[in-house]
C-alpha positions as CSV (number, residue, x, y, z in Angstrom):
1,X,-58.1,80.2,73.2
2,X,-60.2,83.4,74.7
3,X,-63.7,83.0,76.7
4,X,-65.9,85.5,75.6
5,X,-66.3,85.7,79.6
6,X,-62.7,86.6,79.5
7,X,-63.0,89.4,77.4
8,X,-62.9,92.9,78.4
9,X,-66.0,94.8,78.9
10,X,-67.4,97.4,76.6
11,X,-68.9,100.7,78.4
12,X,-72.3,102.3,76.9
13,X,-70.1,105.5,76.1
14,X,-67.6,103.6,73.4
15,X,-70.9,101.2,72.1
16,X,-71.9,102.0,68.0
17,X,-74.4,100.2,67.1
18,X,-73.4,101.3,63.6
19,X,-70.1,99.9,64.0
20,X,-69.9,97.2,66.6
21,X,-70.5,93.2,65.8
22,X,-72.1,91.1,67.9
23,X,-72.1,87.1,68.0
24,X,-74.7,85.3,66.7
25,X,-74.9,81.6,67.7
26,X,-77.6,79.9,65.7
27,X,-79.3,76.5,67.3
28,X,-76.9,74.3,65.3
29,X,-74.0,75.3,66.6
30,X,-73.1,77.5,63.5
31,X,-71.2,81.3,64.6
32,X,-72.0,84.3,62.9
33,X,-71.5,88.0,63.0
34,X,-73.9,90.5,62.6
35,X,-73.7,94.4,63.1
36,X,-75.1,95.2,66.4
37,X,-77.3,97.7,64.8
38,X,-79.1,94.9,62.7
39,X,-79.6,92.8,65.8
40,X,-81.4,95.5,67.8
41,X,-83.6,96.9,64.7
42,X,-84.6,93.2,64.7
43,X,-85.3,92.4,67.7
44,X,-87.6,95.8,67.9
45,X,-90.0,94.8,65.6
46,X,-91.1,92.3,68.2
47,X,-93.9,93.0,70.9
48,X,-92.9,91.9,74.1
49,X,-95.4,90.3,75.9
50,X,-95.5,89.1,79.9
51,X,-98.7,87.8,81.4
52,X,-99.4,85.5,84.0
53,X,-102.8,83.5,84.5
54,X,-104.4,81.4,87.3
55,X,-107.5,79.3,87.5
56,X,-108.5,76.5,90.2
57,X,-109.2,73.4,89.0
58,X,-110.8,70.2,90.8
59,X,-111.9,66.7,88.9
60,X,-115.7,68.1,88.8
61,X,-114.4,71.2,87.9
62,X,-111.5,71.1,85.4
63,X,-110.0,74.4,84.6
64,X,-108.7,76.0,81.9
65,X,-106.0,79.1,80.8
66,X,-105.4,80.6,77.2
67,X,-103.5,83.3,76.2
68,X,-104.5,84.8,72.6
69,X,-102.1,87.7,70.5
70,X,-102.1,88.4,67.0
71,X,-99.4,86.8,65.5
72,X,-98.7,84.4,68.9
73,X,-97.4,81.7,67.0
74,X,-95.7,82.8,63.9
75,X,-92.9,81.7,62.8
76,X,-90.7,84.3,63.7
77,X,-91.9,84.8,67.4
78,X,-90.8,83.2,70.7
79,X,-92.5,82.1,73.3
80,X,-92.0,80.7,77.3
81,X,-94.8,79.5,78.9
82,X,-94.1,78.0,82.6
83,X,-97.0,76.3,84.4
84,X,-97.1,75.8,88.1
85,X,-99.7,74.3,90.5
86,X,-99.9,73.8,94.4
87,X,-100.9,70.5,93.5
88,X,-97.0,69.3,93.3
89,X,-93.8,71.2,93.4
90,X,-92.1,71.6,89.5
91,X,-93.0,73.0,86.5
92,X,-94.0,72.5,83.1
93,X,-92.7,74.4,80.5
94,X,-94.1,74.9,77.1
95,X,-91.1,76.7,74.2
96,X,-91.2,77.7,70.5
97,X,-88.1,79.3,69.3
98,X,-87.9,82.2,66.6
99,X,-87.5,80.6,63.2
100,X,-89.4,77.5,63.7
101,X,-92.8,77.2,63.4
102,X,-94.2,74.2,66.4
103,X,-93.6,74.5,70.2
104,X,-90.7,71.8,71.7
105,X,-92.8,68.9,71.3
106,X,-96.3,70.3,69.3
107,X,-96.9,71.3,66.3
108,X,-99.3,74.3,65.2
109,X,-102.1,73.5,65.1
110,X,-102.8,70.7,67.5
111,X,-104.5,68.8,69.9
112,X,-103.0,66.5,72.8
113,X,-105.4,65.2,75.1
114,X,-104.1,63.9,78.9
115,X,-100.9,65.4,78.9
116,X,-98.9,65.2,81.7
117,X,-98.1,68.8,83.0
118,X,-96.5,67.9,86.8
119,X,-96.1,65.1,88.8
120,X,-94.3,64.1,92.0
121,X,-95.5,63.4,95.7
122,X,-98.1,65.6,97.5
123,X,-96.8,64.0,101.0
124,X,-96.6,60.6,100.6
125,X,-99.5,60.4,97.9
126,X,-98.8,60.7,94.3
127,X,-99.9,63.0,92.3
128,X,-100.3,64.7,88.7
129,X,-102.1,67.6,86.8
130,X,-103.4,66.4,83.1
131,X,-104.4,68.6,80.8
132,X,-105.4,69.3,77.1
133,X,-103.1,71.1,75.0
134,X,-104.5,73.2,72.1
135,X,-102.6,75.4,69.9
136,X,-103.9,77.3,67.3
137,X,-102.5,80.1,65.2
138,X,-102.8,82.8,67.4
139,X,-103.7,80.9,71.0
140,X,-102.2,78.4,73.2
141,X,-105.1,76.9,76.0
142,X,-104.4,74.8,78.5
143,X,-107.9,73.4,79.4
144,X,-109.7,70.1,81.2
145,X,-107.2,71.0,83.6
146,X,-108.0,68.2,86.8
147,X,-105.6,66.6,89.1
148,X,-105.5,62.8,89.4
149,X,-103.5,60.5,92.7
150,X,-102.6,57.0,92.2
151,X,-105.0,54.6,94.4
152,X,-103.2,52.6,96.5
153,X,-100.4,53.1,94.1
154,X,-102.0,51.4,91.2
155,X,-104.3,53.4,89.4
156,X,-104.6,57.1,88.4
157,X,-108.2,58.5,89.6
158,X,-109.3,61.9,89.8
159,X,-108.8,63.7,92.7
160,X,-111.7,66.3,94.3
161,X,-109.4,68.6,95.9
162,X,-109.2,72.2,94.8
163,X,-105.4,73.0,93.2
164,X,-104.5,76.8,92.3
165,X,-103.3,76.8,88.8
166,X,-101.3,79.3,87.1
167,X,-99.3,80.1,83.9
168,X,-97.2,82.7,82.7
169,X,-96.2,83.5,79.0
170,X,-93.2,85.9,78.0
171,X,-93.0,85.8,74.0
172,X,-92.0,88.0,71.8
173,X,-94.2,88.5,68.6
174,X,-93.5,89.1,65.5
175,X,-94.8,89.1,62.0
């Protein structure tokens, strides 16, 4: 059995797009083909966008991020956001696929309040960002942003530092 890896490589010069397949793998495992022409008009359409934004955030003053597009969270468009914070190392991650309508684990429209974004050890202390998730067509906000330690190790309470928060989205959007 051939690895696509194992396959030779095709040069720019002998690529039609009016002529060549490509693979299409769909999320269920299902293989199609499609003509590679087709794929590219396709994924055209689409307006790519890349955009990354940071607020501080402390218990009294809880921050908050949204990104707004036309047409953000259709159904056909695809979307990454990553969140980071100096608070802890990691990174939360926030996904809708092309072709389905919610994000990984929300649905559009919706509200979660106190969601866990990070958590880990900020030196020996522990630590987490919370966070309200909205998503409404056309706008994703992350907001009531505040960081929280666990006192003494037994109970979550807010913490008054000051924490550098940013996101970045890369989607692209389509009708």
């Amino acid at each position: 059995m051939t690895k696509i890896n194992d396959l030779p490589s095709l040069s720019a010069n002998n690529f039609d797009p009016t002529q060549d397949l490509i693979i299409i793998q769909k999320p269920n495992g299902a293989t199609y083909k499609m003509l590679a022409a087709t794929a590219l008009s396709s994924i055209a359409q689409g307006e790519f966008i890349t955009e990354t934004k940071t607020t501080n955030t402390t218990l009294g003053n809880p921050g908050s991020i949204t990104f707004s597009y036309a047409n953000l969270t259709s159904q056909n468009s695809s979307i990454v956001l990553h969140l980071r914070s100096g608070l802890v190392s990691g990174t939360f991650t926030l996904t809708k696929t092309a072709g389905i309508q919610n994000f990984n684990n929300y649905g559009v429209p919706s509200t979660t309040n106190d969601v866990i974004l990070l958590e880990g050890l900020n030196g020996n202390i522990p630590k987490r960002l919370i966070a309200t998730i909205k998503i409404y067509q056309d706008s994703v906000e992350f907001s009531n942003i505040k960081p929280e330690f666990k006192n003494r190790g037994r109970f979550w309470v807010g913490d008054y530092g000051s924490y550098s928060v940013s996101a970045t989205i890369q989607a692209n959007i389509k009708l």
